[in-house]
N, C-alpha and C positions, 0 to 999 in steps of 0.2 A: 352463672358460675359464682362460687361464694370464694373468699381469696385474690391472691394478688396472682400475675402473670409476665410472664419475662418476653422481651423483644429483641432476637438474634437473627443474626446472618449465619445460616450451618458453616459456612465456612469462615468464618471468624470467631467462631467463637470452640477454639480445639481441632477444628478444620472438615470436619464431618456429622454426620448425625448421631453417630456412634458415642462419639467424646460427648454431644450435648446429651446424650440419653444417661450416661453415667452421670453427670451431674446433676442430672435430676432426680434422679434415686439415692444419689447421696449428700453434696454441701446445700443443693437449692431445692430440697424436697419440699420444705414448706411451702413453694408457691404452687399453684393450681392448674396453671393452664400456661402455653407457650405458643407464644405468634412465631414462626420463622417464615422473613422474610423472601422474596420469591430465588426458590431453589428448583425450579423450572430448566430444562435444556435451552440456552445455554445460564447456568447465573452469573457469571461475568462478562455480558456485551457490552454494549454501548453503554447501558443505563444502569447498569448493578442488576441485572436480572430482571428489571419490566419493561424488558421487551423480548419479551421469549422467542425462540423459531420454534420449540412444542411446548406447549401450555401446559400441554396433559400428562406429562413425565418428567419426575425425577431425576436432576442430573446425577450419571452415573459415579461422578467423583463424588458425591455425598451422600449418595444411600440410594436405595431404595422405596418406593411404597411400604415395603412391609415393616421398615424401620419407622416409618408414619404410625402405622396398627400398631403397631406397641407402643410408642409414646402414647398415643391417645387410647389407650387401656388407661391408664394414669392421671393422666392431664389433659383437659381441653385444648383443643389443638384447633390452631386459628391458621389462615392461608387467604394471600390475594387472591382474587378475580379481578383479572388487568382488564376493563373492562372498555376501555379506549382506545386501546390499538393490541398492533402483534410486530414482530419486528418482519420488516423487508427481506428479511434469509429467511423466512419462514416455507416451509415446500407450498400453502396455498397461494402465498403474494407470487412466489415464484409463478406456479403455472399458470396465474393469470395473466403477469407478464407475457408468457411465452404464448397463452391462447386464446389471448383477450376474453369474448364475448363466449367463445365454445370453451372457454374452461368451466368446470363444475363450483369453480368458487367464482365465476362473475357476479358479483351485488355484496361480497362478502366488504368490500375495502371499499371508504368511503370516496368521492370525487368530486371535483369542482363542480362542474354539471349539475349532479344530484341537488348538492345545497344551490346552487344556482340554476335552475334550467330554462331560464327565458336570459341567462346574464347577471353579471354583478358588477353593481357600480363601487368606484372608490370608496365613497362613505360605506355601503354593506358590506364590502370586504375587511377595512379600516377598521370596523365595528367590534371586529370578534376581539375577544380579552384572548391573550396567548400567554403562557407563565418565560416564555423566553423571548429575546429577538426576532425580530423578523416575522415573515407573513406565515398564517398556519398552514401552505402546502409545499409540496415539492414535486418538481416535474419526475415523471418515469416512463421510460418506455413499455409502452402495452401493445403488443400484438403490432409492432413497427409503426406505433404512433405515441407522438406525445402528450401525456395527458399530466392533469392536476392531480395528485393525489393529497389529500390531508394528512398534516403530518401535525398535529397541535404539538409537541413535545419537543423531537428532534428529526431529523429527514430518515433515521431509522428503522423509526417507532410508525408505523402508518395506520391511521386510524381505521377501524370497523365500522361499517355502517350498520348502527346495534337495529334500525328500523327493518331493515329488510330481512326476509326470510332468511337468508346464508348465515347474517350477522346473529341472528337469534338462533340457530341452530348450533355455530358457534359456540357459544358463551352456553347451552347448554350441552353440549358434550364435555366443554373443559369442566362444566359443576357435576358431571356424573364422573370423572376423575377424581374431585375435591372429596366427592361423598364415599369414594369407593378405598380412598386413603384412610380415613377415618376422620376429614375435618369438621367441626363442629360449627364453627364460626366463619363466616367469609366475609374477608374488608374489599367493600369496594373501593379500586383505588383508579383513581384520575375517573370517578363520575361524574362530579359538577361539569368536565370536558365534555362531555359524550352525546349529548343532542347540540347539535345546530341549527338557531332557528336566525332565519336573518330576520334583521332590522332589530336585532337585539347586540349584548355582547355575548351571549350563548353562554353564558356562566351562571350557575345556581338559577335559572329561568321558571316559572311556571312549569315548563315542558320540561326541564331538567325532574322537577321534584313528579310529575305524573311516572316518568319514567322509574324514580328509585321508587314509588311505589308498585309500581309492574314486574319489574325484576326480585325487589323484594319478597314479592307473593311467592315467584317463582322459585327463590332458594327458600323459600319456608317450608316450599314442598317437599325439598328435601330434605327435611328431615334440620336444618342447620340455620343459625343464626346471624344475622345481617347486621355489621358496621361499618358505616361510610365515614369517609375521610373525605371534610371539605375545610379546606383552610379558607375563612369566607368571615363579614364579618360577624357580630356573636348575631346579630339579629337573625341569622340565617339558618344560624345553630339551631337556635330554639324555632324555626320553622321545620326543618326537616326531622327534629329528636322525634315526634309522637309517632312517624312514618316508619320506623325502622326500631330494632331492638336495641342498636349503640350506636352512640353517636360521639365523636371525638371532645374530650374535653380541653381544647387549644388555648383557652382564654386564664384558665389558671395559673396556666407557664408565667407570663410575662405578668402578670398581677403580681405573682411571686418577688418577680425581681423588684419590680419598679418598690412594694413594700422594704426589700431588705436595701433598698438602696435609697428611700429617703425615710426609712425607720417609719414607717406608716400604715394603718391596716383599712381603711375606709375603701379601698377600692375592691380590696376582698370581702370586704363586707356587703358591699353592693351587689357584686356578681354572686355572691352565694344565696343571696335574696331572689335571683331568677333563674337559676341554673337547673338545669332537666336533672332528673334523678339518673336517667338511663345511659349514663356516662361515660368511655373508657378512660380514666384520670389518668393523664401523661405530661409528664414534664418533659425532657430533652427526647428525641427523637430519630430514626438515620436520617432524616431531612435537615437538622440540624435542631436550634432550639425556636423557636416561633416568637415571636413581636406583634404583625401586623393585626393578631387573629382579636387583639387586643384593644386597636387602635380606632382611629376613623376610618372609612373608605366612601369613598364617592360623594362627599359631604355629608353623612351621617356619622355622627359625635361616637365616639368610642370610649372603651370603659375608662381608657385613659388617653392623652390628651397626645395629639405628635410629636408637641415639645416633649414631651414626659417618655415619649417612645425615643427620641434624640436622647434621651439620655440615659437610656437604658444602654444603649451605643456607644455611649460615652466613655458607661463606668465597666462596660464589659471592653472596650479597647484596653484601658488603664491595667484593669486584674489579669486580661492574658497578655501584656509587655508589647502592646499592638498587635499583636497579629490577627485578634477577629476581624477589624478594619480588613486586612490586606486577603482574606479567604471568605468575605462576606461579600455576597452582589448586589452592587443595585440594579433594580431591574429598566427596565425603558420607564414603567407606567409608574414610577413613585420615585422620590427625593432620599430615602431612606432604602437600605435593606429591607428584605419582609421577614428573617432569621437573621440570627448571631450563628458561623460556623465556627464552630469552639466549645467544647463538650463546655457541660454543667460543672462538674467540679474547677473547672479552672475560669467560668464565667463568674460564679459565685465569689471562690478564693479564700471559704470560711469553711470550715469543716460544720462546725458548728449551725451556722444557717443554711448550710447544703444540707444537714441530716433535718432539720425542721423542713425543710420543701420537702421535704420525703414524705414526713409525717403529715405533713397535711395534705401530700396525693393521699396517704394512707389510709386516712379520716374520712375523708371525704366520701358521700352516698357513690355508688356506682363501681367500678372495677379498678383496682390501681395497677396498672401496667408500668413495670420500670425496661429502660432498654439496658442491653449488657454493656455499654460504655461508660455508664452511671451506675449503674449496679457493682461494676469494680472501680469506683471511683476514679475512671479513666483520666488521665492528660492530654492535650493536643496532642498528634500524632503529626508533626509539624515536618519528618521526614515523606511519610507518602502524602504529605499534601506536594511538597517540593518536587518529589516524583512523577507525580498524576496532574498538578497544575489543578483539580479537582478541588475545591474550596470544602466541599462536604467529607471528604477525605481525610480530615483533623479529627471527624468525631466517628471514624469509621475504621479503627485500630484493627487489628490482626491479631488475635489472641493465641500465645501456643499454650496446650497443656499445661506449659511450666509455669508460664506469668499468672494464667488462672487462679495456680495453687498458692504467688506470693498473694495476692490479688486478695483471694477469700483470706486472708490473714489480716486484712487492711480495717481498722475499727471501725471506718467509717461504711463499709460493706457487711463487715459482722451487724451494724444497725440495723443497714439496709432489709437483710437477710431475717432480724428477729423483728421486725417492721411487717415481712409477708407472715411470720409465726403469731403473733399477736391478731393478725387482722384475720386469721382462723379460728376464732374464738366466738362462742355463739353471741355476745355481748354485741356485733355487728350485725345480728338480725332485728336489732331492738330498732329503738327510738334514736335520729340523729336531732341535735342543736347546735347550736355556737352562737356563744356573746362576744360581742367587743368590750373589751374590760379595759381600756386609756386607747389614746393615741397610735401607742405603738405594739399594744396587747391584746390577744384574742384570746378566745376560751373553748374549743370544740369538743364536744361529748358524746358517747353512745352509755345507751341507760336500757337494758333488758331484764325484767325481773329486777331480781338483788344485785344482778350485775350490771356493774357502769365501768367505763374507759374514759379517761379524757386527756386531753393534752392544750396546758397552755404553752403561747409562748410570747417572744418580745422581740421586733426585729428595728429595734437600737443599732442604729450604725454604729459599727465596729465591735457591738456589744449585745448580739442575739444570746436568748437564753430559752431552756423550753423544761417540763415537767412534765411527763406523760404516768398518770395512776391509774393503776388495774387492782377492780374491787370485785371481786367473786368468793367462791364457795372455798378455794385454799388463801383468801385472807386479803390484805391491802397488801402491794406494791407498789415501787416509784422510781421511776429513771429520770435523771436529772443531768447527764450528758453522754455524748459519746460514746464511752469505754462503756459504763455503764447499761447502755441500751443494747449494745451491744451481748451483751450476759445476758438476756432475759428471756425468760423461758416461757 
């Protein structure tokens, strides 16, 4: 896909598919393509919609499939593959419940057993990496016995056993749904989860990565294109990139910050020295904004240092009045958060160096994906976090019609907006570069033909600046802040 692309929840963002379909034909035409996140029956359960009871149907409060087909007349049109679990109301988990071994889905849902069948000892079971508390199963009644079922997420979400026949029949019927809506692109999401291999921690494994290539093949077949999401550290990144069409660019987030926050640019300059071309470029996220993807893990040295992650912590407490601190988790297995919950605009606290983090997802080789909380330069939403108790709730606001319309008025959104106008320009099929030009100065450029783009800038604490010139066939241009970038055609 050539262009930028947007990341919404259909009901937050106007409240149905309808409200996002006009905007796309009208204030946010320039971007290319749109992810909406999972709008699945039901999209408000336990987990914000990934953990469906039908995978394979649009919920009724926000449209239809056919309202899918016309979007993606238009726009690439990108959608989960929950590829990890299904939720426990689902009618399959049901009837296995109720018929154990004679139901038609027994082997579909994963079981202690299976990963265990001679036993598991403390250390094997202890082993497995889990993104929450507690052990990854939970007891259910099956057929008037109790069993273990896998629940890696929450005791909801119960995982598929993607090996077995049912599990693979599965996750092929919900992709002749995807394909038959019109998606293009399919994220796999919680894969690094989805093989279990003991005596490991079953995260990003050898057996992990044979699988994304298996399944891979298989949505290729249909006709659509494969991006996984592994929050993992970057060395993992760049194992898995050659394997699949997109591959999340997690590591640029928090390089962003840690530069605007000791005026420095040498860690971006490192990372853009190994970085896969085949990119999806995202800063803030619905999962919140990301840190760890940046750091060390498991004693291997990260792009920046854990002190330097503490303080990315520090200076994002200070700019939201503390509340990242009190809506950030930590988890069991680390000292630190692995996210800041607290949108980007109010992490940053500079208009100025939040439109340069734009610009440089913008620049950058691969796809820029911005989410709708940062695309309208959202704020904490510090009421439904107080509501929900939900820490990721701050950057997961409720958009009506109306605040859209103050919203796109916001100059720092007009950027946003002429950010995806400018990166439709053929001058991004060219040649990419970037120089480090001082300490705290970078210089990124695209050169095709007679046409060139480029954008410096300087992240001087308290004292970001950027210049972005466009040299083509109707002549030189130059934005040189905000308002300005905003205007540009």
């Amino acid at each position: 896909m050539t262009g930028a692309s947007i990341l919404v929840y259909a009901e937050r963002v106007g409240g149905n598919l309808g409200e996002i379909e006009k905007l796309l034909k009208g204030p946010l035409k320039d971007f290319s393509g749109i992810h909406v996140l999972p709008f699945f029956h039901p999209y408000d359960g336990d987990d914000a919609g990934f953990d469906p009871i039908d995978h394979k149907i649009v919920d009724p409060r926000l449209g239809n499939w056919a309202d899918f087909k016309r979007i993606s007349e238009t726009h690439e049109l990108t959608a989960d593959l929950i590829v990890n679990h299904a939720s426990a109301l689902s009618p399959e988990f049901i009837d296995w419940q109720e018929k154990g071994d004679a139901s038609e889905y027994a082997g579909l849902f994963l079981t202690f057993d299976t990963v265990f069948p001679n036993g598991g000892t403390e250390e094997g079971i202890t082993s497995f990496y889990r993104p929450r508390p507690g052990m990854p199963f939970t007891a259910y009644e099956v057929a008037g016995k109790r069993r273990l079922v896998w629940t890696t997420f929450m005791p909801s979400q119960v995982d598929i056993d993607i090996k077995h026949e049912k599990g693979q029949n599965y996750l092929k019927s919900v992709l002749e749904a995807l394909q038959s809506g019109g998606v293009k692109v399919v994220r796999l999401d919680a894969v690094g989860y989805a093989v279990k291999t003991p005596g490991t921690d079953s995260f990003m494994t050898p057996e992990t990565l044979e699988f994304v290539e298996e399944i891979t093949e298989l949505i290729q077949s249909y006709g659509m294109r494969v991006l996984v999401e592994v929050h993992a550290h970057y060395t993992q990144q760049l194992d898995i990139a050659p394997l699949v069409d997109l591959i999340y660019d997690f590591q640029t987030a928090p390089l962003l910050l840690h530069s605007f926050f000791t005026g420095t640019v040498d860690r971006l300059d490192n990372w853009f020295k190994i970085r896969p071309n085949n990119c999806l470029n995202v800063l803030d996220t619905h999962d919140g904004y990301g840190v760890i993807d940046g750091g060390p893990i498991n004693g291997r040295p990260g792009l920046i240092t854990q002190d330097e992650m503490a303080f990315i912590f520090k200076k994002a407490e200070e700019n939201t009045n503390g509340h990242s601190a009190i809506a950030s988790v930590v988890p069991q297995w680390f000292t630190l958060p692995h996210q800041i919950n607290a949108t980007l605009p109010n992490i940053v606290a500079n208009d100025t160096a939040y439109t340069i983090m734009r610009a440089v997802q913008f620049f950058l080789p691969g796809e820029p994906q911005v989410y709708y909380v940062g695309l309208f330069n959202g704020m904490d939403d510090v009421e439904l976090f107080n509501k929900t108790e939900q820490g990721r709730d701050v950057n997961r606001h409720n958009y009506t019609p109306e605040e859209i319309a103050v919203a796109l008025e916001q100059p720092v959104t007009k950027a946003i907006i002429a950010l995806a106008r400018l990166r439709n320009l053929p001058v991004f099929d060219g040649e990419f570069s970037w120089t480090v030009t001082g300490d705290s100065s970078l210089r990124m450029g695209w050169v095709n033909g007679d046409d060139s783009i480029s954008l410096e800038f300087n992240t001087s604490v308290d004292a970001p600046e950027f210049v972005i010139e466009v040299k083509d066939a109707s002549g030189t241009r130059s934005y040189d802040s905000v308002e300005a970038l905003g205007n540009a055609e």
